[in-house]
N, C-alpha and C positions, 0 to 999 in steps of 0.2 A: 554342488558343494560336496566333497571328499574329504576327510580327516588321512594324511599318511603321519607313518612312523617315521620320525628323526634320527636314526638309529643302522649303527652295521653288526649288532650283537644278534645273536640267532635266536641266543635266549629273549632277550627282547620283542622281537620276529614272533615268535613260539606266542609269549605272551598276547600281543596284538593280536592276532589271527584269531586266537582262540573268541576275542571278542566279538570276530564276527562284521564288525563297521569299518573298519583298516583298509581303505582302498591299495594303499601302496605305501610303499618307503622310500626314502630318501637316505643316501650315504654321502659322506665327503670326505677326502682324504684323512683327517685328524680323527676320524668316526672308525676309520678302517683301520688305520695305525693303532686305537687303544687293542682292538680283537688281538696284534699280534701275529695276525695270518697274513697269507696273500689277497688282493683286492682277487685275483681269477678264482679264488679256493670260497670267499666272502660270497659276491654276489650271485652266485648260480644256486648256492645254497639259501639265501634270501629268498630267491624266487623260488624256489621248492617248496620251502613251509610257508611263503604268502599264499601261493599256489594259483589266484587270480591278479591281477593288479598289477602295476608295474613296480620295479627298484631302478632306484637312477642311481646310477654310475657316475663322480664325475672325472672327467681327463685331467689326466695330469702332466703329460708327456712334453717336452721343451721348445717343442718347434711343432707349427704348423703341420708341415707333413706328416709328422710321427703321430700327433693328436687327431688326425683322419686313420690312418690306420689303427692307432689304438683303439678308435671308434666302431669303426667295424670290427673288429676281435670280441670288444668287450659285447656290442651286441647280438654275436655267433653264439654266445655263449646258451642264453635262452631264446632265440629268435620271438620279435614279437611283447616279451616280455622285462626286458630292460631298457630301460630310458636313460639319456646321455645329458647329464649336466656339463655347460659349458660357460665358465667364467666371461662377464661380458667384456669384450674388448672389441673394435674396428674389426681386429684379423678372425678373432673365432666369431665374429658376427657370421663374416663372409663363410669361417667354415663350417658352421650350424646351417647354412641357406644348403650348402652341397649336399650335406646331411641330411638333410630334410628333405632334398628332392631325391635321396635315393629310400626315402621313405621310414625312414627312421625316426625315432619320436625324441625330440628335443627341447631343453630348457636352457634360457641366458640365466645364469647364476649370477651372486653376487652383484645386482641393478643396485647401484646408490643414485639415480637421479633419472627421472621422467624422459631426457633424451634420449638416454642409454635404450629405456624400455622403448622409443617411438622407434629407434631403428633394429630393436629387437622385433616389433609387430613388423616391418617390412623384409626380415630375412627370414619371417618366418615361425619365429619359435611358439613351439606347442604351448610352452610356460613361460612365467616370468617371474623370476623368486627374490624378491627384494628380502634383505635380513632387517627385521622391524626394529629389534631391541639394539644391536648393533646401529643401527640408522639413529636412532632416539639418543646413544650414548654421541655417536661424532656428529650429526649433523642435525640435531635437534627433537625430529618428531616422525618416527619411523611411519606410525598411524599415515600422517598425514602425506608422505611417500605413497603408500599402498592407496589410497586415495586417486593421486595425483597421476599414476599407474593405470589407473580401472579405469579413470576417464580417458586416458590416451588412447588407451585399447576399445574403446568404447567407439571414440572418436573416428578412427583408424578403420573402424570395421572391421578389423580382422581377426580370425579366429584364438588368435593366442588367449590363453587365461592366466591369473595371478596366483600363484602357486607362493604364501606369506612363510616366509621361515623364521627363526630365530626369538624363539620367547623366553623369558622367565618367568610369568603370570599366566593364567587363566583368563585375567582380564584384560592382557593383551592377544591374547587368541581371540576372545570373543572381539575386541577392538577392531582387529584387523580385516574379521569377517563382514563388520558394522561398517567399514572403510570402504571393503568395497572386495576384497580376496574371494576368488570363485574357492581357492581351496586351503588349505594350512598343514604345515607338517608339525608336530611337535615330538620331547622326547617322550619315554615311556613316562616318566614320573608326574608330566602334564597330561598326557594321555587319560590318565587314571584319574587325577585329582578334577579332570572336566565332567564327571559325573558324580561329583562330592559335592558335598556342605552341611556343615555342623548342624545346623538348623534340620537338615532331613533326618541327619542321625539320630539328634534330639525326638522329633516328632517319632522315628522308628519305635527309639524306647521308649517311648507315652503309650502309644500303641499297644505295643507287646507287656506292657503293666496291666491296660487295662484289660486285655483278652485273659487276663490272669484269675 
């Protein structure tokens, strides 16, 4: 089980790391668009103040070809230490499988449905990141996606793991880990709020009354 950051802000980054539990980050193009920078300027700097762990990248490039080369650039960048999100479709299925046998660490992004993930575990992929809250909003029960994921992978044998994205609760993070997700990314603002509750803060100041 790993908690990464949902996150392309550095400040974010900074924040995380400082905790110490942050295995890794996760970026996506709309995540790199708010910084305002370049994704090449973004992710080398991610990995710098992570310092362990991976950052995934994901491709964005128009065509096949160009989304293999983009691939290998982006992961020149920190060798080893950036990881390549790839939206799942038939063609970047096949081109996640090339990737992966030149050794690269790779995730099918964006899984809305159990098939998608079974011929993600046959091409390969490191991850498999279904969007839960997204999934819950069009197609009913994101939960029960990531479920239906873990048993595939299960089923399959094969090494891939369920990498849960997209929350707006706490208690869909905890849900999805309860589902079956080996790991979850979340943003900073859930990051934080999963070691909270009014209740502890309550008992805090009981506490500190009575040591008075």
């Amino acid at each position: 089980m790993a908690i990464y950051l949902d996150s392309a802000s550095v400040e974010d980054a900074r924040r995380a790391a400082e905790l110490g539990f942050v295995a890794g980050i996760t970026t996506n193009p709309k995540l790199i668009a708010r910084t305002g920078r370049a994704a090449e300027e973004i992710i080398p700097e991610l990995c710098d103040v992570l310092g362990e762990g991976l950052v995934f990248y994901q491709l964005t490039a128009p065509t096949v070809e160009e989304r293999e080369r983009e691939a290998h650039r982006f992961a020149a960048l920190r060798p080893g230490h950036v990881g390549l999100k790839i939206p799942c479709t038939t063609e970047n299925l096949a081109l996640l499988l090339r990737l992966a046998e030149d050794g690269l660490t790779c995730a099918a992004t964006a899984v809305f449905s159990v098939h998608q993930a079974l011929l993600a575990c046959e091409a390969g992929a490191d991850c498999i990141i279904p969007y839960v809250n997204r999934a819950t909003r069009l197609l009913g029960d994101g939960l029960a996606l990531v479920a239906e994921i873990a048993a595939v992978v299960e089923v399959t044998g094969g090494t891939s793991e369920v990498l849960a994205a997209s929350f707006r609760s706490v208690s869909e993070v905890v849900g999805a880990v309860l589902a079956g997700a080996d790991h979850v990314t979340v943003p900073l603002n859930l990051l934080l709020a999963l070691g909270d509750h009014p209740l502890s803060e309550q008992a805090i100041a009981e506490f500190a009354q009575a040591g008075r």
